[in-house]
N, C-alpha and C positions, 0 to 999 in steps of 0.2 A: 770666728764667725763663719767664715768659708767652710771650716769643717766639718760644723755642724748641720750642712746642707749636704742631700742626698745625693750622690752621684749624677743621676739622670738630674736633678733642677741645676749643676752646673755645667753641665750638657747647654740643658733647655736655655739657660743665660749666658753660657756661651755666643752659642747661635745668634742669638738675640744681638752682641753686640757687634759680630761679622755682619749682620744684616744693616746694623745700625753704621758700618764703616762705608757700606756701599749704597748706601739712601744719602748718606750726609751728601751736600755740598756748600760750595762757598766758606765763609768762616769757622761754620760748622763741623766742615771737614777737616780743618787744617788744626782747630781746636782739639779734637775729639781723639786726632791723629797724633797731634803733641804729648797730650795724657797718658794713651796708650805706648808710646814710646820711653816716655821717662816712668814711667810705671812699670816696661820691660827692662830697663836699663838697672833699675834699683832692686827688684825683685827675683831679675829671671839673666843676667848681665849674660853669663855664659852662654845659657842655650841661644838667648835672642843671638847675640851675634852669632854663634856657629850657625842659623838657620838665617840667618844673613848671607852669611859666608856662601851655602850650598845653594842660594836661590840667587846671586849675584848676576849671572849670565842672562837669567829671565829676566831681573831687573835691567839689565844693559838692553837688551832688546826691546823690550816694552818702553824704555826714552827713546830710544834710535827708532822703534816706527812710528812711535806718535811726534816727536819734537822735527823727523825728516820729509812726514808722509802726511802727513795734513797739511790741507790746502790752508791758506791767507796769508796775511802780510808775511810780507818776508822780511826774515831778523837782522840778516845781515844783506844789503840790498846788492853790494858787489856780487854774491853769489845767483841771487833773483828764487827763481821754482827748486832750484836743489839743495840750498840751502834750509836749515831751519825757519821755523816759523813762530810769531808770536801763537797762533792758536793753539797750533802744536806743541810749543814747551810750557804752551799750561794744560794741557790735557796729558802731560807727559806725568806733569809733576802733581797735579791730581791723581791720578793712577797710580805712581807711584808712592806716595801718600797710603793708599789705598793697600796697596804689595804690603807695605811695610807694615803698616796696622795690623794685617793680618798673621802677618810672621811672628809680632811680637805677641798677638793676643795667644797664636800657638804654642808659644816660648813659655807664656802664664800661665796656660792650661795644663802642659805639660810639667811643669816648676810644684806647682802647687796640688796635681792628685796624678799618683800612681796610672799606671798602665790597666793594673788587673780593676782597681776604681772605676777610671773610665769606660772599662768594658762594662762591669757591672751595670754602669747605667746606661750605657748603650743595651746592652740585654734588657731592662726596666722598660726602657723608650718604646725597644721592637718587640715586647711580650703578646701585646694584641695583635700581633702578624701571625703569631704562633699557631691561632684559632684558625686561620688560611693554613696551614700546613710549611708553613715560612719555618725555616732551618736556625731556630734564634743561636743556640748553643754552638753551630756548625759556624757561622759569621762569628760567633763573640772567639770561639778557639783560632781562625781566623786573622781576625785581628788582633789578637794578642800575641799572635807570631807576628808578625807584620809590626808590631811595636819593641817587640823587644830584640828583632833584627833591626830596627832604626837605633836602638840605643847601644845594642851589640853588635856591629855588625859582622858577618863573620869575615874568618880567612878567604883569603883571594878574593874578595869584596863582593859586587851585588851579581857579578859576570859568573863566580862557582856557584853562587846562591838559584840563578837560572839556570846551571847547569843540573843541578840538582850534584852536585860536587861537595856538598856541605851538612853538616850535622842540627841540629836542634840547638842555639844558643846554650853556652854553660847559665845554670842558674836555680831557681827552686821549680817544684813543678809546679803547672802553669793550673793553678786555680781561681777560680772567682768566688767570691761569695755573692750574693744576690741579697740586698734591703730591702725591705718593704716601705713604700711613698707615706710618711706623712701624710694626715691634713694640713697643715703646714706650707709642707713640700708641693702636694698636690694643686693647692690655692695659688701658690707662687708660680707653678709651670701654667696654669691655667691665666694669670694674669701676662705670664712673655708672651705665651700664645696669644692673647687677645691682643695685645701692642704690636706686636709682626703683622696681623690680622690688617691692624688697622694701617698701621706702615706700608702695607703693601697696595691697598686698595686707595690711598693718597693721591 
């Protein structure tokens, strides 16, 4: 089923559900954020936690100033203002909630289509910038280094990589092919666009 959607409408429904992780709240969220979890766990097990793993510091950080740094009751009353807080360890763990959904739904998207895919439809996406004189091919080449150094990274890691110390990932060369949108596909991106639309404006 997935595969048979055009690069760009899983772009387009991507987005859709990042936007959908960060409008949720309350049950909503903690819902939404379960699903996407155990649907990383079963589908994407490796990537999710490696991109766990590399985002772990963020995550530590993002408890520690919301659970330390937000005003209200205080959790542990011995401590008083520098202690943690109830407000704070639920805006931690919403947030956090939030970190996570996100990690995992990049863990899916990466799991489930190719590099040179995603380009593709990111080139689909940015085609009518092209008319402005916008560099669509210059961005897709781009990023397709930038993805297959995340998947390769090279020798002496990302420090020779800014040195410019480092080669062209080993691999094939780096082509895209370009689809042309459904009716379908077209109908479908024009339906997440009109739901974001309306999500936002809520």
């Amino acid at each position: 089923m997935l595969n048979s959607l055009h690069p760009a409408t899983r772009l387009v429904g991507w987005i859709a559900l990042i936007v959908c992780v960060q409008l949720a709240r309350g049950p909503l969220l903690w819902g939404f954020g379960l699903v996407v979890v155990a649907s990383g766990f079963l589908f994407a097990r490796q990537r999710s936690l490696r991109l766990v793993r590399r985002a772990r510091f963020l995550l530590a950080v993002l408890v520690t100033l919301f659970t330390f740094f937000t005003p209200g009751e205080a959790l542990i009353s011995v401590l008083g203002q520098a202690g943690p807080t109830h407000e704070g360890l639920a805006l931690a763990a919403s947030h956090g909630v939030r970190l996570l959904s996100v990690l995992f739904l990049v863990a899916l998207l990466l799991e489930t289509t190719d590099e040179r895919t995603l380009v593709s439809g990111l080139m689909t996406l940015a085609a009518p910038l092209g008319v402005f004189g916008f560099p669509v091919e210059r961005l897709a080449l781009r990023l397709l280094l930038v993805m297959a150094y995340v998947e390769r990274p090279p020798e002496g890691g990302w420090k020779a990589l800014l040195e410019g110390q480092t080669d062209l990932p080993p691999g094939p060369g780096l082509r895209v092919r370009q689809q042309p949108l459904a009716v379908s596909d077209r109908l479908l991106i024009g339906a997440l666009l009109a739901v974001l639309a309306w999500g936002a404006v809520r």
